[in-house]
C-alpha positions in Angstrom: -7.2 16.3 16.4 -6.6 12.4 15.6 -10.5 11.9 15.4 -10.3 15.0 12.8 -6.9 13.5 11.1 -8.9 9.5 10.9 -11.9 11.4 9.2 -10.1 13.0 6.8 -8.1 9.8 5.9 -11.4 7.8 5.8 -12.9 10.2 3.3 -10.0 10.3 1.3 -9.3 6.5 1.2 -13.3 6.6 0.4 -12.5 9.2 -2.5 -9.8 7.3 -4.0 -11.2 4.2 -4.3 -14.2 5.4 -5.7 -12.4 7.5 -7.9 -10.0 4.3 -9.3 -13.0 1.8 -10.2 -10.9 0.0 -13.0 -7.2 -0.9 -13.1 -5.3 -1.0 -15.9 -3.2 -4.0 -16.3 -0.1 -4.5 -18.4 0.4 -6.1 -21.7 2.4 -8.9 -21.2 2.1 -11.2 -24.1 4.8 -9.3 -25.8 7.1 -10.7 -23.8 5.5 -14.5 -23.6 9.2 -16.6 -24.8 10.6 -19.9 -23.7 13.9 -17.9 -24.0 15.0 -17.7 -20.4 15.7 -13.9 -20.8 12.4 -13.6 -22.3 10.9 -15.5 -20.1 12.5 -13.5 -16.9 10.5 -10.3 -18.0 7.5 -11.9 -18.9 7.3 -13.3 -15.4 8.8 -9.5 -14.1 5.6 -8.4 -16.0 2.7 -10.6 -14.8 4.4 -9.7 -11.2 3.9 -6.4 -12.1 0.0 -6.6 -12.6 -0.3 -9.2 -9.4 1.2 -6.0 -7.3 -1.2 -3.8 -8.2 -4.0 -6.1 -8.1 -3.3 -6.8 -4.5 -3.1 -2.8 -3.8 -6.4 -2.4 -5.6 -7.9 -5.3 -3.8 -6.2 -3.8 -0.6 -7.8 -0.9 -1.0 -11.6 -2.5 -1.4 -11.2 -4.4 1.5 -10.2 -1.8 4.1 -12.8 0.3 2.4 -15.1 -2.8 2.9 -14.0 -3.2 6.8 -14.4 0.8 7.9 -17.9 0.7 6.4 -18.6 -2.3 8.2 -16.8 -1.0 11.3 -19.5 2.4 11.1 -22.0 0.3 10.2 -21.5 -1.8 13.5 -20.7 1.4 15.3 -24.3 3.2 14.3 -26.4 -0.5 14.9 -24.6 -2.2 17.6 -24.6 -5.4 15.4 -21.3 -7.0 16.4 -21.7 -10.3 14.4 -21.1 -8.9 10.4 -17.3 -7.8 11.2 -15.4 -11.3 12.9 -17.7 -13.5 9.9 -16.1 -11.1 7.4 -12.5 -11.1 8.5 -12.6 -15.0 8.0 -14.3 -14.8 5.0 -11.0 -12.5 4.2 -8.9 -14.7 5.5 -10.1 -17.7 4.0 -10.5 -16.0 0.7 -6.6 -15.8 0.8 -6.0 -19.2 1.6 -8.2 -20.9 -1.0 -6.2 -18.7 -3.5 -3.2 -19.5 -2.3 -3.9 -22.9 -2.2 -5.5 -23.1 -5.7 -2.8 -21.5 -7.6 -0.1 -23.8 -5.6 -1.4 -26.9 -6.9 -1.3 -25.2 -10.4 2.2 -24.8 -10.2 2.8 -28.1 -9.0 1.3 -29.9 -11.8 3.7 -28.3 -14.2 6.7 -28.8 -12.6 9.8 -29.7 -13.3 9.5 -27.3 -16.3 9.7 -24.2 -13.8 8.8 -21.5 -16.3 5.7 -22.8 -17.7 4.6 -23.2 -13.7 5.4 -19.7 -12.2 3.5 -18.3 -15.6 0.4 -20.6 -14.7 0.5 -19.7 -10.8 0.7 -15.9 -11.6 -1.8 -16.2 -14.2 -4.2 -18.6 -11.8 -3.2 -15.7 -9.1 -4.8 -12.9 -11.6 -7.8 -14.6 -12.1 -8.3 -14.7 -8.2 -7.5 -11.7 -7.8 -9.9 -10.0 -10.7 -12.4 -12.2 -9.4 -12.2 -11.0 -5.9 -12.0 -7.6 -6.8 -15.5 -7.5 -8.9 -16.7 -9.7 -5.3 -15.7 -6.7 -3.3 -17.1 -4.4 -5.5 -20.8 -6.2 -5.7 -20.9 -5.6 -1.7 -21.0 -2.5 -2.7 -24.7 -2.6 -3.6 -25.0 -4.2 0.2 -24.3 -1.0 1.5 -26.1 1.4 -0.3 -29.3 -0.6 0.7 -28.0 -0.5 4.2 -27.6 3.5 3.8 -24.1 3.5 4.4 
């Protein structure tokens, strides 16, 4: 029953994220100020569009990692999985990274440097999702 039940959620997860290929972000210009109220829901907004860039990214990369898991199952090749969990993980830390020192170099003015690390975070994230995406190509040559 739980093999059935993990099928099932595979496919679907599969479904949905082939089924959701573009995300549509918010508009948050209209609310660009250097009024602090402004401001608040300007930064309210590009948190907004972060959130669901992570889900959407979230959602690539577990599709990435049961493909690769099958993949692995049906060649025996153990080595692809671990590389690409750093890579993951490393991914996120250069990102992090990047988008701190962003921040930092506008400081004191703390508006002006949560705007540039949420937009620096965006890019990333964009960018990493259209990398996820491109593996795609990977696996269809692979037959998965």
């Amino acid at each position: 029953m739980k093999r059935i039940i993990s099928s099932l959620l595979v496919s679907g997860l599969t479904f949905f994220v082939i089924a959701d290929d573009d995300v549509t972000l918010q508009d948050c210009t209209k609310y660009e100020s250097t009024h602090p109220e402004k401001a608040k829901k300007f930064l309210m907004c590009l948190d907004g569009n972060i959130n669901l860039l992570e889900r959407h990214r979230q959602t690539w990369i577990t599709k990435l990692l049961l493909d690769t898991k099958k993949y692995q199952a049906d060649t025996g090749n153990t080595q692809i999985l671990p590389i690409m969990e750093r890579a993951l993980r490393n991914q996120e830390e250069y990102m992090e990274d990047s988008c701190r020192w962003r921040y930092l170099l506008d400081m004191p003015n703390a508006t002006r440097s949560a705007t540039a690390y949420k937009n620096c975070k965006i890019a990333f994230l964009k960018a990493h999702i259209i990398e996820l995406k491109s593996s795609k190509v990977l696996k269809e040559d692979l037959n998965l």
